[in-house]
C-alpha positions in Angstrom: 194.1 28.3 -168.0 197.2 26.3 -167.4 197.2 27.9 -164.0 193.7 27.0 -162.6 194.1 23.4 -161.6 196.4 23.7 -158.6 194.2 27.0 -157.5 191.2 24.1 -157.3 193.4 21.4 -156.0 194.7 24.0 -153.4 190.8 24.4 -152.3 190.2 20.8 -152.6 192.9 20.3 -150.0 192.1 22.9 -147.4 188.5 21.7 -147.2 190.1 17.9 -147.0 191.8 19.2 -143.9 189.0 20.5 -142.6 187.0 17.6 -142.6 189.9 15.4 -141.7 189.7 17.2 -138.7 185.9 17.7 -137.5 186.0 13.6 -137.8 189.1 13.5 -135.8 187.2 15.4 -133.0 184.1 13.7 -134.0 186.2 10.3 -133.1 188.0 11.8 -130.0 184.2 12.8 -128.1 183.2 9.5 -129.1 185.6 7.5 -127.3 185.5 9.8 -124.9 182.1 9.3 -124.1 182.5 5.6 -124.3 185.1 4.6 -122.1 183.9 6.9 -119.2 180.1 5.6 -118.5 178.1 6.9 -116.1 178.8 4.0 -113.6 182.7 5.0 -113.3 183.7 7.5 -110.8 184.7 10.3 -111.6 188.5 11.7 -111.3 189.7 13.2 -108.5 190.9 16.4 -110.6 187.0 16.6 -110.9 185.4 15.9 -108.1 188.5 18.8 -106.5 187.2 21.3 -109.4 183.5 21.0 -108.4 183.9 21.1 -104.3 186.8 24.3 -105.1 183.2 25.5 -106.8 180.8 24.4 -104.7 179.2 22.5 -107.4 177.6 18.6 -107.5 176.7 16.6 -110.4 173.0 17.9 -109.5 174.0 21.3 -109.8 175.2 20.5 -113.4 171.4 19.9 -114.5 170.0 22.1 -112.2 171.6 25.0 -113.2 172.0 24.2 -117.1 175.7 24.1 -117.4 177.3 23.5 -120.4 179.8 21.9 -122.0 182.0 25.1 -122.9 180.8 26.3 -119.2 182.9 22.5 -117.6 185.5 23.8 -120.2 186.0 27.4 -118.6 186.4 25.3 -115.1 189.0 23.2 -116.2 187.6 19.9 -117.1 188.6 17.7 -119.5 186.4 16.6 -122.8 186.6 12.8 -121.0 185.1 14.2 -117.9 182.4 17.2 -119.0 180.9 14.1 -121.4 180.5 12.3 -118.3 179.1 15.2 -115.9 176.3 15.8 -119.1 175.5 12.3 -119.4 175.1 12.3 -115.5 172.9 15.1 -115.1 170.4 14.1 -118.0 170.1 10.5 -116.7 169.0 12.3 -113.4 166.7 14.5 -115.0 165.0 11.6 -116.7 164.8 9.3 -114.0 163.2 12.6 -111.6 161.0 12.5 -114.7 159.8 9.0 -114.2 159.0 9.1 -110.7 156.4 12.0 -111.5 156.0 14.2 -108.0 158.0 11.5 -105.7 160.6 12.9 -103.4 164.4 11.8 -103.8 167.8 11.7 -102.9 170.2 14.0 -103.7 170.9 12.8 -107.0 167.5 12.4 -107.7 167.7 8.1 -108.2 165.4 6.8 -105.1 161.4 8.3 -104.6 161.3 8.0 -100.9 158.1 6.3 -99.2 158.0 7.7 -95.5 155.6 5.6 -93.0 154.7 7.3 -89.2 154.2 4.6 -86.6 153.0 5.2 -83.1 151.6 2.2 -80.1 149.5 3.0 -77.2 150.2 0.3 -75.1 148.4 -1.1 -71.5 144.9 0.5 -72.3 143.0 -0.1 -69.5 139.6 -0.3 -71.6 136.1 -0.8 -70.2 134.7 -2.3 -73.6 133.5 -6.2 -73.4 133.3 -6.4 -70.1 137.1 -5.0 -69.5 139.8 -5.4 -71.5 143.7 -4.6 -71.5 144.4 -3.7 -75.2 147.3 -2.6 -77.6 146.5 -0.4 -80.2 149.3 0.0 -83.0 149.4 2.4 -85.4 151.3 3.1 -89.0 150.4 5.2 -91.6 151.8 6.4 -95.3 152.1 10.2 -95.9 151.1 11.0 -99.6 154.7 12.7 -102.0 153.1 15.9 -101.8 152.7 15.8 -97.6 156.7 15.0 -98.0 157.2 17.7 -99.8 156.0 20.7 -98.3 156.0 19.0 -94.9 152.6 19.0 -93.7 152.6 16.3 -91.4 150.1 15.8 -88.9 150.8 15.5 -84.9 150.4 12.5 -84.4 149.4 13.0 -80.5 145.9 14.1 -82.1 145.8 10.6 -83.3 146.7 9.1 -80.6 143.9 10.6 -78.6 141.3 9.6 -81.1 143.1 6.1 -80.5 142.0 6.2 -77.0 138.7 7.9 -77.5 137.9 4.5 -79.8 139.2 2.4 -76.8 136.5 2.9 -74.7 133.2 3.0 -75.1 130.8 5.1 -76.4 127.3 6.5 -77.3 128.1 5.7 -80.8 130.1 2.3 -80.4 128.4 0.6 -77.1 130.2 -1.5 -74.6 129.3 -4.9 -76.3 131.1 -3.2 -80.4 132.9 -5.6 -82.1 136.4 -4.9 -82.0 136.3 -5.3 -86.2 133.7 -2.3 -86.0 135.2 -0.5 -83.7 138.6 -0.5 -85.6 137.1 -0.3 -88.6 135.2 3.3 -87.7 138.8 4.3 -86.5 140.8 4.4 -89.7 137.5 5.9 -90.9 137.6 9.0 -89.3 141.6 9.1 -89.4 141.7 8.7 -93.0 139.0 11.1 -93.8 140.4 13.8 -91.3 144.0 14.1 -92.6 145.9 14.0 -95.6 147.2 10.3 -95.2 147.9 8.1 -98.4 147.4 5.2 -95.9 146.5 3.9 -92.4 147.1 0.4 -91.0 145.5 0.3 -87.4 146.1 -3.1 -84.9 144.2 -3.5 -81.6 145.6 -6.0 -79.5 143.3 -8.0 -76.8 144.7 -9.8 -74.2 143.1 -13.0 -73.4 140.4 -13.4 -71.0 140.9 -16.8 -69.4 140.0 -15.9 -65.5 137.0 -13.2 -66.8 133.5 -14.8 -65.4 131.9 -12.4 -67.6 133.1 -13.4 -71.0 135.7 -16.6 -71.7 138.1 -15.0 -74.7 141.5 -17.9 -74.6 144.2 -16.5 -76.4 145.1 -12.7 -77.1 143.6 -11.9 -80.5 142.2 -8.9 -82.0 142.0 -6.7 -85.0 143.8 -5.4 -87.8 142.4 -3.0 -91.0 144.5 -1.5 -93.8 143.1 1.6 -95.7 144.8 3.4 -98.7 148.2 2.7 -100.9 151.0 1.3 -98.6 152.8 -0.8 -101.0 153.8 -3.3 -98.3 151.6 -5.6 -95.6 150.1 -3.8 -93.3 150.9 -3.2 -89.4 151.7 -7.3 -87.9 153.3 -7.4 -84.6 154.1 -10.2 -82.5 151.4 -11.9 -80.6 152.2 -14.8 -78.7 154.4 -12.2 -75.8 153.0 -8.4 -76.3 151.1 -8.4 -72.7 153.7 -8.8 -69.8 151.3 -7.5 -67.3 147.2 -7.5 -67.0 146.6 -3.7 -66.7 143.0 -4.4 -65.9 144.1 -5.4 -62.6 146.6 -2.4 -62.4 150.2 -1.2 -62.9 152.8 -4.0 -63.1 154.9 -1.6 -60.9 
């Protein structure tokens, strides 16, 4: 009996020891963690290991590495708690933007806008007019994704088509109608997530036919563009009255 105690005490100790040292690790992550955030850089002994490897910090989500996998490559506790706490802010934040395309590092959704002008149309509508017609439209994430984007010469035709008249929209159409019937067709024909269409009219001051001062015209916005729609200058855009021919 007299020897039991230091056989308990002995136990007692090596389980002391034990813990004293989980908490010491415990301590050591923890400070790790916190004095390398994810807005500091990186070390250079790092950022050498991962080009040596051909890695990024996406690669580090994207292909589930681990902590004991940075370990095998050299990395230090300081830095792996870093690359870890970089790859799972990236996957949440590709989370939050749903289906969006991003950067590299998966931080910005990208919003991608096509813009064309068909410029001097000589157009026979109201009595003959020289006309602008300015064109911007919004492809929708998935069209970014897969890359299914329209040719936009096939729009521009149906631009010109709407320029002149027709059995449909006469001579004497409003330019509001005919603009409107436009992003109509446009909109309904591709896979746009919005259209902003702009005909400019240059003014008709010398025109015995119809008296229009001032170069004016219309503008209509269909779908989500998340910004104002198409607004170019006014005052200057005709240098030349292409009813009357080529400025050349």
């Amino acid at each position: 009996m007299i020897g039991s105690p230091p056989v308990i005490f002995g136990h007692f100790d090596k389980m002391l020891s034990s813990i004293c040292i989980q908490v010491c690790i415990f301590v050591t992550l923890v400070a790790a963690g916190l004095a390398h955030t994810s807005e500091d850089a990186i070390s250079l002994d790092v950022q050498s290991v991962l080009r040596a490897n051909n890695l990024t910090i996406k690669d580090v989500r994207d292909l589930g590495l681990t902590s004991t996998d940075l370990h095998e490559l050299g990395i230090s506790v300081r830095d792996r708690i870093f690359l870890l706490r970089a790859g799972s802010t990236a996957a949440t934040r590709a989370a939050k933007s749903g289906s969006g395309t991003t950067t590299d590092d998966d931080s910005l959704v990208l919003a991608q806008d096509f813009a064309f002008a068909a410029t001097y149309i000589n157009s026979t509508r109201q009595y003959g007019k020289c006309l602008h017609m300015i064109v911007k439209y919004r492809y929708p994430q998935a069209a970014i994704q897969d890359q299914s984007f329209p040719d936009y010469r096939d729009i521009y035709a149906r631009a010109l088509w709407y320029a002149q008249p027709s059995e449909e929209l006469p001579m004497e159409t409003k330019w509001e109608l005919v603009n409107n019937n436009f992003v109509r067709e446009i909109m309904a024909s591709y896979n746009l997530a919005g259209l902003s269409s702009q005909i400019q009219v240059m003014d008709s001051q010398d025109n015995p036919s119809i008296f229009e001062p001032g170069n004016h015209g219309s503008t209509v916005t269909a779908g989500d563009f998340g910004q104002p729609p198409t607004a170019e200058g006014w005052v200057n855009t005709f240098q030349f009255d292409c009813t009357k021919g080529s400025q050349f």
